[in-house]
LUMZAGU-965608 format. One line per field, with one value per atom (N, C-alpha, C, O): residue number from 1; atom name; x negated, y negated, z negated. Coordinates in nm, 2 decimals, decimal comma, m for minus. Layout:
# LUMZAGU-965608
pos = NUM;...
site = CA;...
c1 = X;...
c2 = Y;...
c3 = Z;...
# end
This chain:
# LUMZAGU-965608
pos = 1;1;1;1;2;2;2;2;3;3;3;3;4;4;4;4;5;5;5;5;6;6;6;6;7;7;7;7;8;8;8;8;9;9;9;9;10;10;10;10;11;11;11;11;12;12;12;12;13;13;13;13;14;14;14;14;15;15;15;15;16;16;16;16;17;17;17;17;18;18;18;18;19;19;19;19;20;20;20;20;21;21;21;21;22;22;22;22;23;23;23;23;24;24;24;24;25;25;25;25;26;26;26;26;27;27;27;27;28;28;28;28;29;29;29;29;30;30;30;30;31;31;31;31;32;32;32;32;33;33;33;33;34;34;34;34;35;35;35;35;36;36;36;36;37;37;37;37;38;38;38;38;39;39;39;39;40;40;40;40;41;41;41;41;42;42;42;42;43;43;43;43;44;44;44;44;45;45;45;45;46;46;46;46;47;47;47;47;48;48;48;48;49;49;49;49;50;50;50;50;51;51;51;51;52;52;52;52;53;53;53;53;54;54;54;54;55;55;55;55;56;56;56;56;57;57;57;57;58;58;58;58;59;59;59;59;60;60;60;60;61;61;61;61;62;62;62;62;63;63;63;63;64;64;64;64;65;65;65;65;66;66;66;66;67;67;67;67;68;68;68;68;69;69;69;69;70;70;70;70;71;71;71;71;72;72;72;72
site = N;CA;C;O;N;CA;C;O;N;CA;C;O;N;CA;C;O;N;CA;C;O;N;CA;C;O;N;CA;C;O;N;CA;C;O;N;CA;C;O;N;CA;C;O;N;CA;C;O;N;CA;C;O;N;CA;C;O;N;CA;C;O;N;CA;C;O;N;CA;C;O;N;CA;C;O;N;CA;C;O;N;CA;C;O;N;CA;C;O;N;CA;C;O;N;CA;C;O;N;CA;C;O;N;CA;C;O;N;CA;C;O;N;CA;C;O;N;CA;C;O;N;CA;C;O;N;CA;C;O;N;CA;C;O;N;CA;C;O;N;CA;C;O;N;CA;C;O;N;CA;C;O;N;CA;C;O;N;CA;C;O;N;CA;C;O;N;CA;C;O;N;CA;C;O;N;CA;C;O;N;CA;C;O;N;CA;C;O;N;CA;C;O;N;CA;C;O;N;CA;C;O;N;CA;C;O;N;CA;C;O;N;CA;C;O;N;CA;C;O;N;CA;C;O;N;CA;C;O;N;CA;C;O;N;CA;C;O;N;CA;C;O;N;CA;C;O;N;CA;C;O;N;CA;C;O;N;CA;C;O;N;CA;C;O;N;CA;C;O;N;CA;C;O;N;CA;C;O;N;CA;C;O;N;CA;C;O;N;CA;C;O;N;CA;C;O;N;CA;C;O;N;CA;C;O;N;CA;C;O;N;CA;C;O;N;CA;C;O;N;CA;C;O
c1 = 1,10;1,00;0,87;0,83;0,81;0,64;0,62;0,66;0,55;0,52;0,52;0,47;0,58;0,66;0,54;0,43;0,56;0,48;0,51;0,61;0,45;0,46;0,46;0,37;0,53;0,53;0,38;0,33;0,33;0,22;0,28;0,23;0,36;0,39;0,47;0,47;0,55;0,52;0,39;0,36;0,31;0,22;0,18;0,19;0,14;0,04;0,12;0,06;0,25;0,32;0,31;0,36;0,26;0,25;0,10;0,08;0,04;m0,10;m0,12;m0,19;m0,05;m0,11;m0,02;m0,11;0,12;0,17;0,10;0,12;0,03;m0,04;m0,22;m0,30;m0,20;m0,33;m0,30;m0,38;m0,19;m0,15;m0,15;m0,23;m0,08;m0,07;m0,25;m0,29;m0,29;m0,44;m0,49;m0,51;m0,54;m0,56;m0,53;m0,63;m0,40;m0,36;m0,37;m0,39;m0,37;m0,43;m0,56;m0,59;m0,64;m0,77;m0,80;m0,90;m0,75;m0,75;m0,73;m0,80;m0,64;m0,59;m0,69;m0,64;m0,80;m0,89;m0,85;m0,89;m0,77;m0,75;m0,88;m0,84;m0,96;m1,01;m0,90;m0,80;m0,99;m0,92;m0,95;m1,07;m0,84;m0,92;m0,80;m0,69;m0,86;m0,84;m0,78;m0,85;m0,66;m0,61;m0,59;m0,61;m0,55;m0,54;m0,34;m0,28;m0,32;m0,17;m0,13;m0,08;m0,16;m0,13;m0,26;m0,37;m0,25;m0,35;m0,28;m0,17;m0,44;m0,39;m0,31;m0,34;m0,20;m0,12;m0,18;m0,12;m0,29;m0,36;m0,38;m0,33;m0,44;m0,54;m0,48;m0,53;m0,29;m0,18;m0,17;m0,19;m0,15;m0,09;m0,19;m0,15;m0,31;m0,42;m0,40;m0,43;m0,34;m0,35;m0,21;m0,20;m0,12;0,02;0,08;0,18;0,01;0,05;0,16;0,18;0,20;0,36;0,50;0,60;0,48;0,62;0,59;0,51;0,68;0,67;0,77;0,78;0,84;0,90;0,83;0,89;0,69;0,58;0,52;0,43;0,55;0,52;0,66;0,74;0,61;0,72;0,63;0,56;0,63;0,58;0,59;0,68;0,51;0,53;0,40;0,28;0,45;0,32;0,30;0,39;0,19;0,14;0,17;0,26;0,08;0,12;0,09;0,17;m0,09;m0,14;m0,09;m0,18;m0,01;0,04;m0,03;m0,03;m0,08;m0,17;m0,02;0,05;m0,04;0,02;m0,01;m0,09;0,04;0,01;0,11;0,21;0,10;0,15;0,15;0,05;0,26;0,31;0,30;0,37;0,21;0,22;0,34;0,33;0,42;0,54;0,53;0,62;0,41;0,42;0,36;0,28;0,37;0,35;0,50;0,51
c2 = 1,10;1,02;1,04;1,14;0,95;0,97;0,90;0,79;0,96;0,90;1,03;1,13;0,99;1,06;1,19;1,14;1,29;1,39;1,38;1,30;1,43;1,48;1,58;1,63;1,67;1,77;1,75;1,64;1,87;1,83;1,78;1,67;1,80;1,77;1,66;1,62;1,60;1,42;1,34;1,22;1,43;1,39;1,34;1,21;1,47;1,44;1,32;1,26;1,31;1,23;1,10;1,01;1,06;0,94;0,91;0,79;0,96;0,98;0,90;0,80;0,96;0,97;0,80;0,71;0,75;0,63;0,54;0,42;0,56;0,43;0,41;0,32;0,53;0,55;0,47;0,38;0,46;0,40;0,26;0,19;0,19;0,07;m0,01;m0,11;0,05;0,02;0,00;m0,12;0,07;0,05;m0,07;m0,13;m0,11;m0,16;m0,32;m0,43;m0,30;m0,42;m0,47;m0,58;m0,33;m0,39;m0,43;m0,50;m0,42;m0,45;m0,62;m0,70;m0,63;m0,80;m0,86;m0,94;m0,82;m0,84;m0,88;m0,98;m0,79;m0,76;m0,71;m0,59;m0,72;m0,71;m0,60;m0,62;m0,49;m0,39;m0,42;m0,46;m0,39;m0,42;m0,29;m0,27;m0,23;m0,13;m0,21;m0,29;m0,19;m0,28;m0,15;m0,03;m0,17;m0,03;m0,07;m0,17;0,05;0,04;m0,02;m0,13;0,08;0,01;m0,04;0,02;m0,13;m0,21;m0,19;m0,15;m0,24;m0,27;m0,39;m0,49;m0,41;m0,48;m0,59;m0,69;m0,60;m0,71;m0,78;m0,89;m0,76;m0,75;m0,82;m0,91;m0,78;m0,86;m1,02;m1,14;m0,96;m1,11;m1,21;m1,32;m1,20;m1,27;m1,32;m1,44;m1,25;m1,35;m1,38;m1,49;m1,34;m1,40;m1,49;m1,56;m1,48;m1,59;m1,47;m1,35;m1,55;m1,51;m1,49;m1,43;m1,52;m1,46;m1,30;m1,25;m1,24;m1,11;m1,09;m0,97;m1,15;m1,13;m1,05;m0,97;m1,11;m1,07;m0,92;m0,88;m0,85;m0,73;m0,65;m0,69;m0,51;m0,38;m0,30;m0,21;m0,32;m0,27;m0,12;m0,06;m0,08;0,09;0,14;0,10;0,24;0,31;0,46;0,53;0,49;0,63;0,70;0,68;0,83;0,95;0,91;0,92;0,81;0,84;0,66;0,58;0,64;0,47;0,34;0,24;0,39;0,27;0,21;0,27;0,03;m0,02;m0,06;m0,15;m0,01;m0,04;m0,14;m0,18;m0,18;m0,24;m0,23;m0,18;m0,30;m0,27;m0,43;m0,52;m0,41;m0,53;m0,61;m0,55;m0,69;m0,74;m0,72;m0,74;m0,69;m0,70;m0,57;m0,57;m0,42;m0,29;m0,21;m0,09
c3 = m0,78;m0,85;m0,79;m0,73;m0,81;m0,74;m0,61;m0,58;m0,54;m0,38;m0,31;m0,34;m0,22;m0,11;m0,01;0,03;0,01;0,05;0,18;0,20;0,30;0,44;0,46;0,39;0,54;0,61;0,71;0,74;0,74;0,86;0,97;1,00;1,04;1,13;1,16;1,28;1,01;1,04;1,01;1,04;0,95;0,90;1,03;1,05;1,14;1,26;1,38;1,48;1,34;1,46;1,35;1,40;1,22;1,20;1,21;1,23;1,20;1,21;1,39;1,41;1,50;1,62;1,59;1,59;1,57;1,58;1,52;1,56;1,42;1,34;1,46;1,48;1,51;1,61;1,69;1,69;1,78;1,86;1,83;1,90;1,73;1,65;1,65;1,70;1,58;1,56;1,67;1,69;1,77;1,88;1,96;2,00;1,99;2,06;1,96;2,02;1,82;1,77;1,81;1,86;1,78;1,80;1,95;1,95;2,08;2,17;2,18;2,24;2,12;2,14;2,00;1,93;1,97;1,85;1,73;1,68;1,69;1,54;1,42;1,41;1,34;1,27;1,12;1,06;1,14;1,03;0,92;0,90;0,80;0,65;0,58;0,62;0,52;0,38;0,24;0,18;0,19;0,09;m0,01;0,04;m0,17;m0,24;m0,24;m0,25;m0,22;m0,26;m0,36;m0,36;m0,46;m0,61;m0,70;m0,69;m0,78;m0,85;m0,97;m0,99;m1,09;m1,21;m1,23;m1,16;m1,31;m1,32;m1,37;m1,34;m1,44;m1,46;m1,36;m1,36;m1,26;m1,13;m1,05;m0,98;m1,08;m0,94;m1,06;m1,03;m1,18;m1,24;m1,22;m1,21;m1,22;m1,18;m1,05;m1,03;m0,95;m0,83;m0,84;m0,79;m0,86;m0,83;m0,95;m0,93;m1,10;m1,22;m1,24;m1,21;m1,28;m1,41;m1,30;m1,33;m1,22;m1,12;m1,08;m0,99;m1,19;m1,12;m1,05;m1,02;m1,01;m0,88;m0,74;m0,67;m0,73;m0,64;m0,67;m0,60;m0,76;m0,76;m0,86;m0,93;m0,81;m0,85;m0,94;m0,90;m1,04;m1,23;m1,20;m1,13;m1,26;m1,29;m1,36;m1,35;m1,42;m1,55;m1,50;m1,47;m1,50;m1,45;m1,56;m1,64;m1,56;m1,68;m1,76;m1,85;m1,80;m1,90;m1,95;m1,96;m1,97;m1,96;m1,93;m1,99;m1,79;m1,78;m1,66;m1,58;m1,72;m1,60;m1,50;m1,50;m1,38;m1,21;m1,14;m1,21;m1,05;m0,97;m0,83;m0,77;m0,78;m0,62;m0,54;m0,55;m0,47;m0,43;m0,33;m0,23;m0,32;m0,27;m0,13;m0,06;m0,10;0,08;0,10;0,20;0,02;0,01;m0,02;m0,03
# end
């Protein structure tokens, strides 16, 4: 249950591959953006309406509802 931990040492080999990735994006001029993983569930039904098909529902400890967005 939860989200998934790293060892350091896949940590640092996924670290150097997403290094690599980005890079080579921004080379062919990619423009970077920061998205949040999970959102308030409000927040997704607002952009996606009533098909929750487009996100994966889940409640934290203190019962607030979060969401996953379909392309996370």
């Amino acid at each position: 249950q939860g989200t998934r931990d790293h060892a350091p040492a896949q940590a640092a080999l996924r670290d150097r591959l997403l290094s690599a990735v980005v890079s080579c994006f921004k080379r062919h001029g990619a423009a970077a953006i920061d998205t949040p993983v999970l959102e308030l569930r409000e927040t997704l039904m607002g952009k996606y309406g009533e098909d929750t098909k487009l996100i994966y529902e889940l409640q934290d400890q203190g019962g607030e509802l979060l969401a996953l967005r379909y392309d996370l």
